[in-house]
N, CA and C atoms as an extended XYZ file, in Angstrom:
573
Properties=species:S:1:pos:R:3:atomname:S:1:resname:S:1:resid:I:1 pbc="F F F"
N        91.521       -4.528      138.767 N   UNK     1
C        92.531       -5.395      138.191 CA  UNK     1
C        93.343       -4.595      137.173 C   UNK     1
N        94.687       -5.116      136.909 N   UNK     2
C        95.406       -4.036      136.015 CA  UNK     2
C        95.292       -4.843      134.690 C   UNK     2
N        95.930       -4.461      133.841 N   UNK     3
C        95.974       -4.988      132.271 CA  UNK     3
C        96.742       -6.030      132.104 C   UNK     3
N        97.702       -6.130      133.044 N   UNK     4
C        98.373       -7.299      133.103 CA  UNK     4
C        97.396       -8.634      133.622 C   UNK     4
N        97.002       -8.242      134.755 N   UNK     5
C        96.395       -9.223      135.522 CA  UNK     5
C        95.178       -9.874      134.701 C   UNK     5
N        94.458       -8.445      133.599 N   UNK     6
C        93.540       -9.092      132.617 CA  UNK     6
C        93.940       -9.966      131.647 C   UNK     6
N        94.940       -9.522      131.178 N   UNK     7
C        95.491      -10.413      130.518 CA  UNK     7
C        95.583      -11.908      130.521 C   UNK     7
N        96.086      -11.633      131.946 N   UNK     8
C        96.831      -13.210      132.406 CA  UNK     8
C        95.248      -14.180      132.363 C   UNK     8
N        94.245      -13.722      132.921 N   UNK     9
C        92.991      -14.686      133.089 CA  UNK     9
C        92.418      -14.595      131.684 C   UNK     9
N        92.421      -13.637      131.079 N   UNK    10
C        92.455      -14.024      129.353 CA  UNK    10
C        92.797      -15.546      128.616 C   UNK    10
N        94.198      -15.184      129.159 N   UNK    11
C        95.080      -16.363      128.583 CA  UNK    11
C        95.100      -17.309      129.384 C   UNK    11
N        94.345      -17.601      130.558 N   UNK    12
C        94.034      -18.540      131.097 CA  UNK    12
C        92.719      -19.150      130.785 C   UNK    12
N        91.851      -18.549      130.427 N   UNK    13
C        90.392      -18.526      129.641 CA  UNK    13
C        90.874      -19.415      128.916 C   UNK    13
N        91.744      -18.847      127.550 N   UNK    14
C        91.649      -19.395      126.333 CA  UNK    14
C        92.710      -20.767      126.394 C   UNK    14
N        93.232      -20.864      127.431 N   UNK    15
C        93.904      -22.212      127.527 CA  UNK    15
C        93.166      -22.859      128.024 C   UNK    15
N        92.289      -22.854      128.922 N   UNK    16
C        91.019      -24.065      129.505 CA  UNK    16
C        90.412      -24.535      128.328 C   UNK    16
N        90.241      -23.202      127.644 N   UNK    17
C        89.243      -23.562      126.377 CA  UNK    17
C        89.781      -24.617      125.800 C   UNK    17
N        91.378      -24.208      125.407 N   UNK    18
C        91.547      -25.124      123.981 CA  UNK    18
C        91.707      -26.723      124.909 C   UNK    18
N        91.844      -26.456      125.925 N   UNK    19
C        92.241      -28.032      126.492 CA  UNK    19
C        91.001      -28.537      126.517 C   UNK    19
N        89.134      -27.842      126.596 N   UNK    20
C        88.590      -27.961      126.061 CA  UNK    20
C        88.246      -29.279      125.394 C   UNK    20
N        88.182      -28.229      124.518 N   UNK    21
C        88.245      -28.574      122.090 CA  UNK    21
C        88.811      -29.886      122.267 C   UNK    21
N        90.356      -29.362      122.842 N   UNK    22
C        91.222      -31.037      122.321 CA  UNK    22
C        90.217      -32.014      123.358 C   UNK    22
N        90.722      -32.302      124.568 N   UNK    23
C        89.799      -33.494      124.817 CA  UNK    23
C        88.666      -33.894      124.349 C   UNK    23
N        87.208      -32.867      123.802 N   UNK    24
C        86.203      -33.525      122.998 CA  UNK    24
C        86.537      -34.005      121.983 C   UNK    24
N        88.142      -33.706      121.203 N   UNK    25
C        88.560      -33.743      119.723 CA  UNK    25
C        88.897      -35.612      119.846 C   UNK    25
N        89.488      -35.673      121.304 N   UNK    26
C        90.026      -36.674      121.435 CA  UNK    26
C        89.316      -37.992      121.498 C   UNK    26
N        88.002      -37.450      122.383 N   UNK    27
C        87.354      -38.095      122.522 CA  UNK    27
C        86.383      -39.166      121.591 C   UNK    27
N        85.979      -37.660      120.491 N   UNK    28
C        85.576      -38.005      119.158 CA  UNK    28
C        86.249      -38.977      118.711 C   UNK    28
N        87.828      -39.097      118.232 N   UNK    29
C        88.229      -39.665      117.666 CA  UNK    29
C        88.699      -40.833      118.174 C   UNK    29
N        88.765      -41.148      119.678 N   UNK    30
C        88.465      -42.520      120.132 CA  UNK    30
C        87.154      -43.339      119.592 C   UNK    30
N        85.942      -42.573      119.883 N   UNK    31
C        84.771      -43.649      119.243 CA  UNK    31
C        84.815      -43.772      117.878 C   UNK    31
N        84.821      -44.819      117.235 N   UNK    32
C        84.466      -45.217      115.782 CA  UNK    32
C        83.090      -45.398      115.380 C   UNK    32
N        82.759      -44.392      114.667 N   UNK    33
C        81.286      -45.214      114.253 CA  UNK    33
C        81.109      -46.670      113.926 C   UNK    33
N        80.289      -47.223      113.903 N   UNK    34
C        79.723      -48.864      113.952 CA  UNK    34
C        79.923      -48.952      112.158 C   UNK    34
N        80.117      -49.767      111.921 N   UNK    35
C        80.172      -50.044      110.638 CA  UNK    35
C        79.638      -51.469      110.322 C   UNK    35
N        78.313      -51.252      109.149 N   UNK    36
C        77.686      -51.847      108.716 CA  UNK    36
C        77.587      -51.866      107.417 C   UNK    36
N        76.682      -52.872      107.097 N   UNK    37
C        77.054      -52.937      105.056 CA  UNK    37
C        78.400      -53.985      104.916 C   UNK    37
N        78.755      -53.721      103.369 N   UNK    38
C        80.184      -53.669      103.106 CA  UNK    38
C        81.287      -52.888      102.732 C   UNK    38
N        82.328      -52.964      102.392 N   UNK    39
C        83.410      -52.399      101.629 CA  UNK    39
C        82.690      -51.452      100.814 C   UNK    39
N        81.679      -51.621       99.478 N   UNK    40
C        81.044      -51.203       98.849 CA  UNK    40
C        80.141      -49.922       99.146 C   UNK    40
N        80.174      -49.593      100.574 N   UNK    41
C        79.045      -48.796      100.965 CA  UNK    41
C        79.909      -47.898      101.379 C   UNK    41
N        80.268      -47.083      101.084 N   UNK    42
C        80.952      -46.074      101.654 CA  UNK    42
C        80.772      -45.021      102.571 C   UNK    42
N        81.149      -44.465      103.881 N   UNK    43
C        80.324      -43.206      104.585 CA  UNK    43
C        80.519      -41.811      103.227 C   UNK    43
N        79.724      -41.479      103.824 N   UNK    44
C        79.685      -39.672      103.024 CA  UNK    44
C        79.337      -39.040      104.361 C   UNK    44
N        80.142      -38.705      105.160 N   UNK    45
C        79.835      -37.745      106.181 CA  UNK    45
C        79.730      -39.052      106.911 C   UNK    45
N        79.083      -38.491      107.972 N   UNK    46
C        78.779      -39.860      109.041 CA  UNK    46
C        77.738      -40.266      108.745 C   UNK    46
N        76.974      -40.553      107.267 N   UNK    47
C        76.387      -41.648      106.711 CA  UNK    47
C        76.860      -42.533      105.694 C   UNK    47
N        76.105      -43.909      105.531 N   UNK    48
C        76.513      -44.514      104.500 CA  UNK    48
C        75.772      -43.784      103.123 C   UNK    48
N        76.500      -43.877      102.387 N   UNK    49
C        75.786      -43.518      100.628 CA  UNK    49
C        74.653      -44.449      100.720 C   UNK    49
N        74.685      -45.578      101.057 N   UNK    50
C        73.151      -46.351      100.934 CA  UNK    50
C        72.140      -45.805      101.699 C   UNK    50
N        72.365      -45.395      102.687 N   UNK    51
C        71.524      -44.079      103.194 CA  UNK    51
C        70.696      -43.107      102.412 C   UNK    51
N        71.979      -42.353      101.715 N   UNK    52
C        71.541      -40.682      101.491 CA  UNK    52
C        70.747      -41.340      100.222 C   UNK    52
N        71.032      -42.331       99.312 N   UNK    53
C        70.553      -42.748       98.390 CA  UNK    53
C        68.884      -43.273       98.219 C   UNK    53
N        68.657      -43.594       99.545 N   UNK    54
C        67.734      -44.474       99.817 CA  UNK    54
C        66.656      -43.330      100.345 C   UNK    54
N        66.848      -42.214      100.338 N   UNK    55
C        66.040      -40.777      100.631 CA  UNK    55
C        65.274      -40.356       99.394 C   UNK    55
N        65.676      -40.589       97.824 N   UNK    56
C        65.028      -40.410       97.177 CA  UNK    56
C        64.703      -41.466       95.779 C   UNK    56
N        63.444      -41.236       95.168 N   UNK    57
C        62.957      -41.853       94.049 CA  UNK    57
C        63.624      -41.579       92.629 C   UNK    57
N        63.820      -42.655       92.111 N   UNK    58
C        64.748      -42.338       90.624 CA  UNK    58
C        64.112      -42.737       89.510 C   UNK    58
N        64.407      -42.131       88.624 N   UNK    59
C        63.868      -42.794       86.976 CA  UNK    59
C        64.780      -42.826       85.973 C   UNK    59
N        64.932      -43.046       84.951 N   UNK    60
C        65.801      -43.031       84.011 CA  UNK    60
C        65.027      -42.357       82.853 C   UNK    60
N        65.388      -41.204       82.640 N   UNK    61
C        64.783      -39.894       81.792 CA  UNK    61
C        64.906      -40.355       80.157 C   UNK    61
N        65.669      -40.157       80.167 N   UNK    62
C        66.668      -40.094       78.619 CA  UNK    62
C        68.217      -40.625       78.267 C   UNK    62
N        68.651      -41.381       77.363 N   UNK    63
C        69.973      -40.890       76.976 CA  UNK    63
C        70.440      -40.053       76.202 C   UNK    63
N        71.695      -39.449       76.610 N   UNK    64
C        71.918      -38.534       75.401 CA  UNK    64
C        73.613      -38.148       75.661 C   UNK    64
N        74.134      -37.632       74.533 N   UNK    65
C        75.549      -38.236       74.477 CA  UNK    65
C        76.059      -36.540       74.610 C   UNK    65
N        76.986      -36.632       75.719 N   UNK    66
C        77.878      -35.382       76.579 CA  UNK    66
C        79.201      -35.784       76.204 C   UNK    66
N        79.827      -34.969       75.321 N   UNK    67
C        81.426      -34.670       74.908 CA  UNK    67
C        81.707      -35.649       73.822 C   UNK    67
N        81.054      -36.581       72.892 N   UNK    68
C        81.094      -37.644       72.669 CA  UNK    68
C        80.623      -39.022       73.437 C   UNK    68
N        80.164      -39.024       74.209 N   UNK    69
C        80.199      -40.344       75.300 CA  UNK    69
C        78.424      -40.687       75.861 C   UNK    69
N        78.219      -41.918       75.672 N   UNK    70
C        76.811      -41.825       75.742 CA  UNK    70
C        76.746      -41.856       77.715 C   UNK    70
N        75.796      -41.076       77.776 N   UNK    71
C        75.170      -40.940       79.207 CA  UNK    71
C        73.890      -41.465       79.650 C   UNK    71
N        73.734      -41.569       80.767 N   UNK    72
C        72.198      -41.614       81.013 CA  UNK    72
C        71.585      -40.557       82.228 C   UNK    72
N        70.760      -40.274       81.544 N   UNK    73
C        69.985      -38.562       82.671 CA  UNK    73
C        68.855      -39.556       83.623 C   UNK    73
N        69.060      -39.189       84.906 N   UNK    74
C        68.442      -39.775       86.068 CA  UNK    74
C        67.269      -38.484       86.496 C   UNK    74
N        66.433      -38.644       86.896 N   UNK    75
C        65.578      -37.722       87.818 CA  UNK    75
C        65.655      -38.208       89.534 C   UNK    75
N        65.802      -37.236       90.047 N   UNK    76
C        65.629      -38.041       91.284 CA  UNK    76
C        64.760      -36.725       92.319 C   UNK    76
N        63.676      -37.697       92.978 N   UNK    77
C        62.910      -36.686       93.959 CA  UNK    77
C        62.679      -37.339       95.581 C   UNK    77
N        62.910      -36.174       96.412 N   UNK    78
C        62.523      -37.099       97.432 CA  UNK    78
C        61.449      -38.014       97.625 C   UNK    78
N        61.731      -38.844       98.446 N   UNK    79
C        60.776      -39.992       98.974 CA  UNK    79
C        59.597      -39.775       99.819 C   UNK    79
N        58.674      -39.653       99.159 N   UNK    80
C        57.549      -39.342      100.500 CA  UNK    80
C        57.643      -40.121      101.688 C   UNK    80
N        57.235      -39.627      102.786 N   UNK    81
C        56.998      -40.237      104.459 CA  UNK    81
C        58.331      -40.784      104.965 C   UNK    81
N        59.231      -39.870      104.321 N   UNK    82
C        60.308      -40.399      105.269 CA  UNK    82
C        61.169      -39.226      106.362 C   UNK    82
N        61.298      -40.233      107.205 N   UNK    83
C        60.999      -39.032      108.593 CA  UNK    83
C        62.489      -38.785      108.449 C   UNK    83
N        62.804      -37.329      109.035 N   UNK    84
C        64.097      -36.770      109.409 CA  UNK    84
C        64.180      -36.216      110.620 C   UNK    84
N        65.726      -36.160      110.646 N   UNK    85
C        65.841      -35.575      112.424 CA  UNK    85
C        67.186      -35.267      111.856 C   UNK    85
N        66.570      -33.733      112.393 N   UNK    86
C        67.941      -32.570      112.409 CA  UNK    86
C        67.720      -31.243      110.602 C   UNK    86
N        68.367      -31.030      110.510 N   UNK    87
C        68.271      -29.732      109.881 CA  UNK    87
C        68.662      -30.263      108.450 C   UNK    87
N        70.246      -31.127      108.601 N   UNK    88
C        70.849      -31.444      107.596 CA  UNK    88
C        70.004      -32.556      106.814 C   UNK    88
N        69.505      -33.907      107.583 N   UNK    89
C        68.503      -34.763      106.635 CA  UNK    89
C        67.300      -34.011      106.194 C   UNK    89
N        66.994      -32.896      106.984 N   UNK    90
C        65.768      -32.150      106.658 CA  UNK    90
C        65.687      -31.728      104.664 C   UNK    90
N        67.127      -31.151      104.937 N   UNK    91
C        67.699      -30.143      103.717 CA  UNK    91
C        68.064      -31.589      102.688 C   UNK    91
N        68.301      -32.263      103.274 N   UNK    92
C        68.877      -33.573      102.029 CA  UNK    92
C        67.366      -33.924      101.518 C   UNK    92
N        66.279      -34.225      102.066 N   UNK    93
C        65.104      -34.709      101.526 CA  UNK    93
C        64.413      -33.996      101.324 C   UNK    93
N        64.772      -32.450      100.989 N   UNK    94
C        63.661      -31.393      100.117 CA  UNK    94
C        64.236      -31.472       99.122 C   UNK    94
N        65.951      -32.031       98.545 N   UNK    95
C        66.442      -31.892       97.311 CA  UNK    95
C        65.370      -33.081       96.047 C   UNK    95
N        65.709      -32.332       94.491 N   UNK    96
C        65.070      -33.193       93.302 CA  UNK    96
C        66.170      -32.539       92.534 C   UNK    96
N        66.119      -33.093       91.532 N   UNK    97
C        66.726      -33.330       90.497 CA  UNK    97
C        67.355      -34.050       89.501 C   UNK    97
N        68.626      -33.940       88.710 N   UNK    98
C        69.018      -34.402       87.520 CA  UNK    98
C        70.385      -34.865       87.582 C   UNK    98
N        70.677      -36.136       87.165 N   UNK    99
C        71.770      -36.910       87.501 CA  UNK    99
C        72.139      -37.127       85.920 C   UNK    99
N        73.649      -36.855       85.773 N   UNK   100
C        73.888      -37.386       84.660 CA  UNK   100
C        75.025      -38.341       84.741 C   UNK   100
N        74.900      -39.791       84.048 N   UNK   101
C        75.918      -41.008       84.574 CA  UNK   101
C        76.296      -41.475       83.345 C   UNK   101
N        77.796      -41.514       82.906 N   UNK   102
C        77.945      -42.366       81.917 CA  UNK   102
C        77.848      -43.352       81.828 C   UNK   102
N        77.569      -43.758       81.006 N   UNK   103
C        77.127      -44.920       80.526 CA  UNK   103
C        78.131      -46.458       80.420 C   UNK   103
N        79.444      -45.877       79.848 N   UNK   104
C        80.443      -46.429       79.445 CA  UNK   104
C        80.880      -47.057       81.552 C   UNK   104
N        81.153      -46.332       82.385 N   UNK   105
C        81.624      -46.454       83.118 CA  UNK   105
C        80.716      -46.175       84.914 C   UNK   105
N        79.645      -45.465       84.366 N   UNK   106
C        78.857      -45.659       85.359 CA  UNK   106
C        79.251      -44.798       86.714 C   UNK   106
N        79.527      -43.774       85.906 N   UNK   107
C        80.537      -42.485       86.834 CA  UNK   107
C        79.419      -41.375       86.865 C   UNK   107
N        79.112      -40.528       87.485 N   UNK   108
C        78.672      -39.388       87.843 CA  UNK   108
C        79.151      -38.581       86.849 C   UNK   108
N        78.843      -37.421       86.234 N   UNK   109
C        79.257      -36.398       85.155 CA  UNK   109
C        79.173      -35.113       85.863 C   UNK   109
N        77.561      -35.347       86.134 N   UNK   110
C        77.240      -33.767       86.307 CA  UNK   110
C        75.453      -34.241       87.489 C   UNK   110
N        75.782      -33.355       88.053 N   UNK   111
C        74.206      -33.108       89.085 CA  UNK   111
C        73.445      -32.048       89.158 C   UNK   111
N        72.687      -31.593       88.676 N   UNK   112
C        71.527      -30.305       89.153 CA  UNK   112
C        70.607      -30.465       90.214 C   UNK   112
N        70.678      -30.078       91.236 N   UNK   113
C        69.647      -30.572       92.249 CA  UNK   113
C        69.256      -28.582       92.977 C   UNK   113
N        67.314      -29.432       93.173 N   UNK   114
C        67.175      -27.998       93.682 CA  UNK   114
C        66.431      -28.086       94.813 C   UNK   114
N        66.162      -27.611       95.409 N   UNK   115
C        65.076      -27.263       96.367 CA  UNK   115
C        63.568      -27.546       96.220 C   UNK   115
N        62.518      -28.288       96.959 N   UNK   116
C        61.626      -28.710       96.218 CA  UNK   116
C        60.479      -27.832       97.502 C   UNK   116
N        61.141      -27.451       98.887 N   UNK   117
C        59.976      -27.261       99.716 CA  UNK   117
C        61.368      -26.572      100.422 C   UNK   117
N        60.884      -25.105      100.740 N   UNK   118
C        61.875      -24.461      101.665 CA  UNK   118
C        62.270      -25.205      103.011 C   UNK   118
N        63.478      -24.497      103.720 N   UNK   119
C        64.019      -24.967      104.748 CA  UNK   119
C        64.119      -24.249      105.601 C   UNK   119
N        63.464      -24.616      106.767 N   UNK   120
C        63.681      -23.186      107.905 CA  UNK   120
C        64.623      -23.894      108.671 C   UNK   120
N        65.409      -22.815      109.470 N   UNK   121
C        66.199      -23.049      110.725 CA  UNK   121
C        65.613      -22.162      111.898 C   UNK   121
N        65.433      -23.308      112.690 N   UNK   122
C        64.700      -22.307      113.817 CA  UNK   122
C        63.440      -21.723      113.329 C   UNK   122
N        62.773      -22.827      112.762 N   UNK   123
C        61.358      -22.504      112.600 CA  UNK   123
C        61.302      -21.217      111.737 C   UNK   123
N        62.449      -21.079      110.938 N   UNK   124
C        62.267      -19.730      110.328 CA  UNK   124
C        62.744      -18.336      110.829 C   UNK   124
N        62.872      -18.345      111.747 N   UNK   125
C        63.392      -17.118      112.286 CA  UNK   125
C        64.482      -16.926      112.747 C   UNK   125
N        65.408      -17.882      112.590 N   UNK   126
C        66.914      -17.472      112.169 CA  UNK   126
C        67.247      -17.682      110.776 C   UNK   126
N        66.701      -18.598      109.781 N   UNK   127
C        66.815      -18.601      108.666 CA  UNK   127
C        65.841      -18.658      108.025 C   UNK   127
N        65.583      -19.120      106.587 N   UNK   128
C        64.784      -19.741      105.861 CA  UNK   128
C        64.913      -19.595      104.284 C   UNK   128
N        65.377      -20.940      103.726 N   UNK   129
C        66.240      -20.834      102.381 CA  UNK   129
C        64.869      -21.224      101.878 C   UNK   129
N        64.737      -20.417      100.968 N   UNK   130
C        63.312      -20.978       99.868 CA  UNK   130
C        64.095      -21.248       98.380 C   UNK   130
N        65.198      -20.947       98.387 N   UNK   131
C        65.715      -21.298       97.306 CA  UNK   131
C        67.423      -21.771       96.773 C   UNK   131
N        67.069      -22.713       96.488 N   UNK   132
C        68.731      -23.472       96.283 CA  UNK   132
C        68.957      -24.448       95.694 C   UNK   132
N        70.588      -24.106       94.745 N   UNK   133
C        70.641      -24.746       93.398 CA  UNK   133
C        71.889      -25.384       93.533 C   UNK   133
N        71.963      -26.565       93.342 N   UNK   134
C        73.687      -27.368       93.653 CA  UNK   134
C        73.969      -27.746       92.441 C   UNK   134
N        75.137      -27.541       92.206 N   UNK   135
C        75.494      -27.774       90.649 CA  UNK   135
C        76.772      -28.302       90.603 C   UNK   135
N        77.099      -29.844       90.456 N   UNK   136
C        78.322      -30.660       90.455 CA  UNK   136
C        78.490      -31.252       88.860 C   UNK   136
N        80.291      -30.700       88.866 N   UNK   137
C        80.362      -31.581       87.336 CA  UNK   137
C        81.615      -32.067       87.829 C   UNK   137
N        81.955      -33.309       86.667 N   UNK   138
C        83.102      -33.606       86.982 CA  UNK   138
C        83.380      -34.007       85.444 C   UNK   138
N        85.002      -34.653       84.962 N   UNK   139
C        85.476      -34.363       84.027 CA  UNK   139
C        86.704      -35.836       83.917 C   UNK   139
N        86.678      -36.141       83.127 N   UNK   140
C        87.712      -37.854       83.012 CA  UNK   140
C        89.206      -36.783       83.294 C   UNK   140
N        90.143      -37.407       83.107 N   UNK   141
C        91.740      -36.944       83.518 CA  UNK   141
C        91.932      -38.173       83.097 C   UNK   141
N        92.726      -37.906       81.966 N   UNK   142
C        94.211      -39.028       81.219 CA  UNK   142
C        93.308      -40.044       80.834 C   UNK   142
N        93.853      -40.598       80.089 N   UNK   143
C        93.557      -41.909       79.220 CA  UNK   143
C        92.632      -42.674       80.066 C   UNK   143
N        93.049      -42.892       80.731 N   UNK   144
C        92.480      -44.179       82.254 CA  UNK   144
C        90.850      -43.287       81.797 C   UNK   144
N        90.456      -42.638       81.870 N   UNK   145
C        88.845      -41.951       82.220 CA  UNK   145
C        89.130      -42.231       83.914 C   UNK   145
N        90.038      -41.391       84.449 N   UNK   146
C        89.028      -41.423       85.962 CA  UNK   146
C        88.044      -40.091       86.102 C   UNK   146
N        87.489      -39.692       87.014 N   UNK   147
C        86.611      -38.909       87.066 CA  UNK   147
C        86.817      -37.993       88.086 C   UNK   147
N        87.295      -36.886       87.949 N   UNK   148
C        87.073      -36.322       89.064 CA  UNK   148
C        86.508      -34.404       88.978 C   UNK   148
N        86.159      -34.180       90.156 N   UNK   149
C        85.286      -33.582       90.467 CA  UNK   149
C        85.842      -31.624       89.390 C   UNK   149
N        85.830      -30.918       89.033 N   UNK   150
C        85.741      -29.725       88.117 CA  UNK   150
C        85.100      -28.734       89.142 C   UNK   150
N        83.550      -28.764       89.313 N   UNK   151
C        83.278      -27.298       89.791 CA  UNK   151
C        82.070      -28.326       90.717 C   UNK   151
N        81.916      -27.224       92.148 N   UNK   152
C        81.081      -27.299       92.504 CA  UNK   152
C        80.044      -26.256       92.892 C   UNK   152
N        78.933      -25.697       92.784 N   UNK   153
C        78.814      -24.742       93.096 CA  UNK   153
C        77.554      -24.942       93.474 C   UNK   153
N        77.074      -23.849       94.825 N   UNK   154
C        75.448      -23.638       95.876 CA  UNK   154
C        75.517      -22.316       95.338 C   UNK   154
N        74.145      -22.042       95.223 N   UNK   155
C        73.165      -20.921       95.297 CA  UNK   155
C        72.539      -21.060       96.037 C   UNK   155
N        72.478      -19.904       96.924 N   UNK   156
C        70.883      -19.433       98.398 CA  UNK   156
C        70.321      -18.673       98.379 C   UNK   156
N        69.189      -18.933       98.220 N   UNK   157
C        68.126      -17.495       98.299 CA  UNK   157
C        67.222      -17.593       99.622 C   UNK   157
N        66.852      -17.029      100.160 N   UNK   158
C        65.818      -16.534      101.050 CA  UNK   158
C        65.959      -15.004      101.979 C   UNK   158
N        65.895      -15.857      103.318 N   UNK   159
C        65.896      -14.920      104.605 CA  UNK   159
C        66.616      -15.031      105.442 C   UNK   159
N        67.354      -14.297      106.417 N   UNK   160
C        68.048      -14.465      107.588 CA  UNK   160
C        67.420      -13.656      108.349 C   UNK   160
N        67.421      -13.700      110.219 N   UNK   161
C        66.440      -13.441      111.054 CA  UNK   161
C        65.531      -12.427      110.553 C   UNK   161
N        64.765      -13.500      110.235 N   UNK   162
C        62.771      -12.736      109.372 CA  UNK   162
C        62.948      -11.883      108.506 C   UNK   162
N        63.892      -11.040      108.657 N   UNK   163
C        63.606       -9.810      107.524 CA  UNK   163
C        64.785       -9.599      106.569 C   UNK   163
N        66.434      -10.353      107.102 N   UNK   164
C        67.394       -9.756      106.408 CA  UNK   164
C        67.542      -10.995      104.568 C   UNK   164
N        67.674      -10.468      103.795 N   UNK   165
C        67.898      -10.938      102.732 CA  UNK   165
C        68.990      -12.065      102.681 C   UNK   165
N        68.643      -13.513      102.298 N   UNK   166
C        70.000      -14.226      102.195 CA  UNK   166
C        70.187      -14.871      100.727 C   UNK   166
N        71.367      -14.373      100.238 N   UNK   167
C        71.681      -14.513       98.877 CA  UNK   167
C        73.250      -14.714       98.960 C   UNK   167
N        73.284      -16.168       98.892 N   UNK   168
C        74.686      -16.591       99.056 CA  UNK   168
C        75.216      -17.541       98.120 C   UNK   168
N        76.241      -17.007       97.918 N   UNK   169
C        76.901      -18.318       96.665 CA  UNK   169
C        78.298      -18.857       96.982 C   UNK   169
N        78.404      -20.150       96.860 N   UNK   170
C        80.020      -20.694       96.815 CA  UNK   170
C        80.314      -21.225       95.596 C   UNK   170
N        81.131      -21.051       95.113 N   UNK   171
C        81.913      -22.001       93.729 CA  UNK   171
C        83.228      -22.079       93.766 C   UNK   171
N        83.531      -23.890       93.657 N   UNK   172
C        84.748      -24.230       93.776 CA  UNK   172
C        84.907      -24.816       92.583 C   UNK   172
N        85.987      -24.422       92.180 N   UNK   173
C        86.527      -24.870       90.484 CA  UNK   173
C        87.827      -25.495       91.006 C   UNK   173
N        87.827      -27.147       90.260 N   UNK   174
C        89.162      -27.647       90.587 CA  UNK   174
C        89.780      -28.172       88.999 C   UNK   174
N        91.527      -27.571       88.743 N   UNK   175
C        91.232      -27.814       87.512 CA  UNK   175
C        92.779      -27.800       87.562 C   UNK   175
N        93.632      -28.281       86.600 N   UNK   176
C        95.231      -28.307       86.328 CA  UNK   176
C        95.901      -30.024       87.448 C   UNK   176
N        94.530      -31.176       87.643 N   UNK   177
C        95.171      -31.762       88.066 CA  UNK   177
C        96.279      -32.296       87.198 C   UNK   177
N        97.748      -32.736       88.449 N   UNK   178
C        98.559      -33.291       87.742 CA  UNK   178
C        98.644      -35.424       87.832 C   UNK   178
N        98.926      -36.295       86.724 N   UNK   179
C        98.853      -37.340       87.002 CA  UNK   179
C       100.774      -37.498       87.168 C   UNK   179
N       100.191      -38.522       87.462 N   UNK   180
C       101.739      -39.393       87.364 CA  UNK   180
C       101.876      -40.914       87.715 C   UNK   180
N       102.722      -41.380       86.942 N   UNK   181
C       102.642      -42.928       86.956 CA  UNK   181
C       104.026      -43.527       87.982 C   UNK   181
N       103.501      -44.495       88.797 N   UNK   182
C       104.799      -45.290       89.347 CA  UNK   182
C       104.645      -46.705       89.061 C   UNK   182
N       105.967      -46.783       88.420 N   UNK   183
C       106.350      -48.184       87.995 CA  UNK   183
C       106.815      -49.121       89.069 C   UNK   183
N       106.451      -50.243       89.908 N   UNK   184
C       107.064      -50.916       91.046 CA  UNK   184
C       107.428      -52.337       90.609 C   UNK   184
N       108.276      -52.906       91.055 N   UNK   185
C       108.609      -54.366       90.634 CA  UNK   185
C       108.117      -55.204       91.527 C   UNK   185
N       107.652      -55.923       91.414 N   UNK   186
C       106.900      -56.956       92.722 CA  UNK   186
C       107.447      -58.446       92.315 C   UNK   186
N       107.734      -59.275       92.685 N   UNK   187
C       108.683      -61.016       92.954 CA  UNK   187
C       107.907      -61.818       93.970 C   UNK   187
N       107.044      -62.752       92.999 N   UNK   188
C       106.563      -63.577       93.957 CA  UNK   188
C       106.524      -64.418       93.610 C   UNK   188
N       107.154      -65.960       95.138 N   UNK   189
C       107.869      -67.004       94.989 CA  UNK   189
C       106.536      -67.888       95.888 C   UNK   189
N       106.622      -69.067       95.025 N   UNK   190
C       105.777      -70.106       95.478 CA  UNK   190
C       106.922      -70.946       96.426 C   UNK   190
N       106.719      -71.483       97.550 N   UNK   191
C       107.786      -72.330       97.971 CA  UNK   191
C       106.818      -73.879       98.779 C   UNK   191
């Protein structure tokens, strides 16, 4: 075959492909997940928060006052005997840690959560994180106190296939949001 001719089934490859992608894309986004609960329950991923919530045990530690503002420090550890399926609930119910919630408003501040029992992938021998640290803060913006998110940042420690070292970090810092106000006139007539 010449270079042309490779070419051409190349680019015929990669067009099956993407037609592919899109139809599963499409497909995906025809089915709706089922929705249960209420308004109040929000998905986080393709679970509800009453879910991921309902994975671990909580206490109420201490209060103690962050920037001026009284808080309350949560502990939270997984739930014994609760079964998982798949990698990701696996990794959600080895997390423990420290919740900090204001008080005033009942907002999230800040989270420390760590690793309580390593995580293999593939039984370990494509991965195995024995160690990992999630660290979420967030920060009021303008008068209002809304809350939003500042830094997020993972730490990984372990292994990658059996022997290679895995030491990985992400940190996302979000910061210079801008607000802005819109004034609208609204007219409403009883008749």
């Amino acid at each position: 075959a010449t270079g042309s001719e490779k070419q051409a089934v190349a680019d015929e490859d990669a067009k099956a492909k993407r037609k592919r992608i899109e139809r599963r894309a499409a497909e995906k986004a025809r089915t709706t997940p089922a929705v249960s609960g209420d308004e109040e329950d929000p998905f986080i991923g393709a679970r509800r928060l009453s879910d991921l919530l309902a994975r671990y045990d909580y206490r109420i530690q201490r209060e103690e006052v962050v920037d001026g503002r009284p808080c309350y420090v949560i502990r939270f550890s997984p739930r014994r005997g609760l079964k998982t399926s798949g990698l990701a609930e696996h990794a959600l119910s080895s997390l423990a840690g420290e919740i900090v919630v204001d008080a005033a408003d009942y907002q999230i501040r800040r989270v420390d959560a760590f690793l309580v029992q390593p995580v293999k992938v593939a039984g370990g021998l494509a991965a195995r994180v024995d160690d990992a640290v999630v660290k979420y803060q967030a920060a009021p913006m303008g008068p209002a106190h809304r809350w939003f998110p500042c830094v997020v940042d993972l730490r990984l420690h372990g292994k990658k296939a059996l022997f290679l070292a895995l030491d990985v970090g992400y940190r996302y810092e979000f910061s210079n949001f801008k607000t802005f106000r819109v004034d609208t006139e609204t007219a409403a007539s009883t008749q």
